[in-house]
N, C-alpha and C positions, 0 to 999 in steps of 0.2 A: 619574682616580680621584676619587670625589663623598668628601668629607669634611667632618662635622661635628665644631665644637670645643663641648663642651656644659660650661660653664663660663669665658665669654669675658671671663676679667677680663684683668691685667696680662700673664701667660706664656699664657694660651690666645689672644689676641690677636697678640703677637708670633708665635708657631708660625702664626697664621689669615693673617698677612700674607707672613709666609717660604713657607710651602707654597702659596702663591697665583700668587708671584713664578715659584717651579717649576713651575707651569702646574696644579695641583690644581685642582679644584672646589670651593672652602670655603665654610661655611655656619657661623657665630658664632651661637650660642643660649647665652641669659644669661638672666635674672631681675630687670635692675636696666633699669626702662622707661626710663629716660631715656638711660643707656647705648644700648641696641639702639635709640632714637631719634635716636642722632644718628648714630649709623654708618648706619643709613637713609636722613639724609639728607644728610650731607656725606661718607660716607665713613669709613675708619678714620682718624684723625689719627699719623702715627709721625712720632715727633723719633730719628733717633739723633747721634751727634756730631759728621756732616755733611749730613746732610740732612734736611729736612721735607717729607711726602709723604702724599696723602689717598688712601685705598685702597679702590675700591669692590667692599664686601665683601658678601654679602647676610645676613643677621640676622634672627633672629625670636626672640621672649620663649618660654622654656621651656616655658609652658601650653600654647603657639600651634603647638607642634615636630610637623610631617608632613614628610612623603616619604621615598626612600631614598637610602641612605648605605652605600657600602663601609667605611667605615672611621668609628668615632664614638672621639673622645678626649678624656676625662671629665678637666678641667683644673680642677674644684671643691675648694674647702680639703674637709677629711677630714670635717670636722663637718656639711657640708653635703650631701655625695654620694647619700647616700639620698631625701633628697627629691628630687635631680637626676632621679635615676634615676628615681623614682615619675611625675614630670612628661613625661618624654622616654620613656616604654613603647614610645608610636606607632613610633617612629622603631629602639626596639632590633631589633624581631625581623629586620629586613633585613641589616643588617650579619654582615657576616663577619671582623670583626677591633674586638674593641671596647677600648679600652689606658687603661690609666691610668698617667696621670704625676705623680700628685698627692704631696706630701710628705705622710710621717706610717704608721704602724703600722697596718695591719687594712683597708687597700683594698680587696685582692685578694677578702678573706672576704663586705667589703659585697657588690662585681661580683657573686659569685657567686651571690647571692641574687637578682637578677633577667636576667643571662645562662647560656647553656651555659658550661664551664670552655673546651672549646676555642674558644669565638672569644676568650679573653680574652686580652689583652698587657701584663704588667708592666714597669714602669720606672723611671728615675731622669733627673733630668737637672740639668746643674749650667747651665743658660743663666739670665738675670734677666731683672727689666724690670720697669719700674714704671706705675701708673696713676697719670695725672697730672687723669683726669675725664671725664666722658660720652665717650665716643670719644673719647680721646686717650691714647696711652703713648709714655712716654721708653724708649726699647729701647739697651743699655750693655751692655758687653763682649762675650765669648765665652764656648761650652758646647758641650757634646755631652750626646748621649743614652746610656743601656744599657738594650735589650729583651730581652722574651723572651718569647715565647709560652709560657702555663702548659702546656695539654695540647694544642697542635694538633701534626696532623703535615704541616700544607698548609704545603708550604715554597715554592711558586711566589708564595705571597701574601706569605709572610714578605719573601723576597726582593725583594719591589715592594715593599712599605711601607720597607725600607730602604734602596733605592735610589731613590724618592722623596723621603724625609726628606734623605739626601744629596746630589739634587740642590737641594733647600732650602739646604743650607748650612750644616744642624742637628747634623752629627759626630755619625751614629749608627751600634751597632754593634751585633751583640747578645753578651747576656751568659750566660756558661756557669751562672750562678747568681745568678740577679737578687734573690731573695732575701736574700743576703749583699749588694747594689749597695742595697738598699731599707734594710737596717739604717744599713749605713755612712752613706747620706745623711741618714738619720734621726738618725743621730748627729752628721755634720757640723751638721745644722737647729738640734737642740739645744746646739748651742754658739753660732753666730751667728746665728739668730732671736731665742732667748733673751737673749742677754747685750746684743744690740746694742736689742734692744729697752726693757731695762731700765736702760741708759745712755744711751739717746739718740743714738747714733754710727751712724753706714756702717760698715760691714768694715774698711775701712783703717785708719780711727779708732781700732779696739777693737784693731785689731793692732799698732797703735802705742805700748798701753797695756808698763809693764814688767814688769806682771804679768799681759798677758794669756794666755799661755803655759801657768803653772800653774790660771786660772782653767779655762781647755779641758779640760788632764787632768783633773780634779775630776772632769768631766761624764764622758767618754771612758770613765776607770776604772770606775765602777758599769754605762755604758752595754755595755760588752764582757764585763763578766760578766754580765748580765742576757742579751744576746747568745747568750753561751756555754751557758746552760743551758736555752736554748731550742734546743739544735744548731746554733745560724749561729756558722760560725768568722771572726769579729771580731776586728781585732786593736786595738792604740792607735794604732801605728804606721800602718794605713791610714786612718785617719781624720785622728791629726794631721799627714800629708804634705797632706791635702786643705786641712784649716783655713789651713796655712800656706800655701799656694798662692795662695788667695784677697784676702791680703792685701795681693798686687801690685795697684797700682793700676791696673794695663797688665790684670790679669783682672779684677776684681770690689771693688775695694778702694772703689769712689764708690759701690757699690751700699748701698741701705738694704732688707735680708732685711725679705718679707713680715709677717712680726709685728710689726716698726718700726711699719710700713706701716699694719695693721690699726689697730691701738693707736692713732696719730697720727691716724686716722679716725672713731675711736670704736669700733670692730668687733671684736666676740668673736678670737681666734685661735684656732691649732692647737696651742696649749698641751698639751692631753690627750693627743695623739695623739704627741707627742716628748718630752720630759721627761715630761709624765704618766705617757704610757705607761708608760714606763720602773718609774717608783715605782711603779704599780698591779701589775705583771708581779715585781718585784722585791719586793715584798711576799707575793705568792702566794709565790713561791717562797722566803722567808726570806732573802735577798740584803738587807744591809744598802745602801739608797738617799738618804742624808741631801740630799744636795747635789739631786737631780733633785728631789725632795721639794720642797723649799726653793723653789726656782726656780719651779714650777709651783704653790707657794702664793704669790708675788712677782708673775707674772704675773698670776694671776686676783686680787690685791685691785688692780693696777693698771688692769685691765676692769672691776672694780668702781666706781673715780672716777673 
């Protein structure tokens, strides 16, 4: 199976090297030249917490994106997807399964505007990894996937992209209602993107806090009613069994959540799209949002300095 990850930063990179390992044909298209310059020419660089291994992956700059691909999986933050998309046209129309895994509110709606609804595949996934620099990622703990094809009814492909990704190693499954799996991560996100970002901490760190508990509900609360009255049955309960999960350090507790990440770079985040959201959606509909408010004005004066 010919697979392009169009978005090859920290997580489309790990997925570009697991799926490779499974015997895939992967194809890493990015935007940052010096990045796709050095997986050119040494290879991908992966640390995980036994081993270091160069992985010759093939790469090209987004502008540069020809040939075809069964499968293309848009791994770009939410703010940036549209122009992804406008860069990588050449390469859409071939595909028959086009997925996004990206964190954050309103994907599906971008996808839509420049694929059919049935080649698209939504999803969630709770795997990590970080970018450590031009072709090189730190790849730490474990994750799985939950898909779902919006409107196809080709289930022999379904069936290959997830016994594919499982022979990857990626724990994927699909999901009866990925919709409700897109909220809940969306709301996991805005709790430890945000918070860990504006402390300074890994997940462990902030779970270690004694009041990191009630800081989560804060968020959780407004986020499951805003939820609810969009028809997604969100509870608190499924979100905070996730938060507290994460705080093992045997799953994700060393990990620093992409917005850390951004921020410690200089780099816009996905602020709008998880807490923002939240407030902008919570607003239309008269749902009082003080605390997501709060946070996504916290966040953008800190991209501000």
């Amino acid at each position: 199976m010919k697979i392009a990850i169009a978005g090859a930063g920290a997580m489309g990179c790990r997925f570009g090297y697991m799926l490779m390992d499974a015997g895939a044909d992967v194809t890493l298209i990015d935007g940052w030249q010096a990045h796709i310059d050095a997986i050119r020419q040494q290879g991908l660089y992966v640390e995980t917490e036994t081993t270091q291994k160069h992985y010759p992956i093939p790469a090209m700059l987004a502008d540069e994106a020809e040939g075809h691909f069964d499968v293309i999986i848009l791994f770009t933050k939410a703010m940036q997807m549209e122009s992804m998309l406008k860069k990588i046209q050449p390469v859409l129309g071939s595909a028959k399964v086009v997925m996004t895994l990206s964190n954050g509110l309103g994907n599906i709606d971008t996808l839509a505007n420049y694929v059919p609804r049935d080649v698209i595949y939504a999803g969630v996934t709770l795997w990590s990894c970080e970018l450590e620099g031009p072709g090189h990622i730190r790849a730490t703990g474990s994750g799985n996937i939950e898909l779902q094809p919006i409107a196809s009814s080709d289930t022999a492909m379904e069936e290959q992209v997830v016994a594919l990704f499982n022979r990857a190693g990626l724990n994927t499954e699909i999901s009866e209602n990925v919709l409700l799996s897109i909220w809940k991560k969306a709301a996991f996100n805005s709790v430890m993107n945000t918070y860990c970002a504006l402390l300074d901490c890994n997940v462990g760190e902030f779970g270690k806090l004694t009041m990191a508990l009630d800081l989560a509900t804060s968020v959780i609360k407004e986020f499951v009613q805003v939820a609810v009255s969009q028809g997604i049955p969100l509870t608190e309960e499924m979100v905070l069994n996730t938060v507290k999960k994460v705080f093992d350090p045997r799953e994700s507790g060393h990990h620093y959540p992409s917005m850390h990440q951004d921020l410690q770079k200089g780099r816009l985040t996905e602020i709008d799209y998880l807490n923002g959201a939240i407030a902008r959606i919570g607003e239309q509909e008269n749902i009082p949002v003080p605390v997501n408010r709060l946070l996504t004005q916290l966040i953008h004066a800190k991209e501000q300095r």
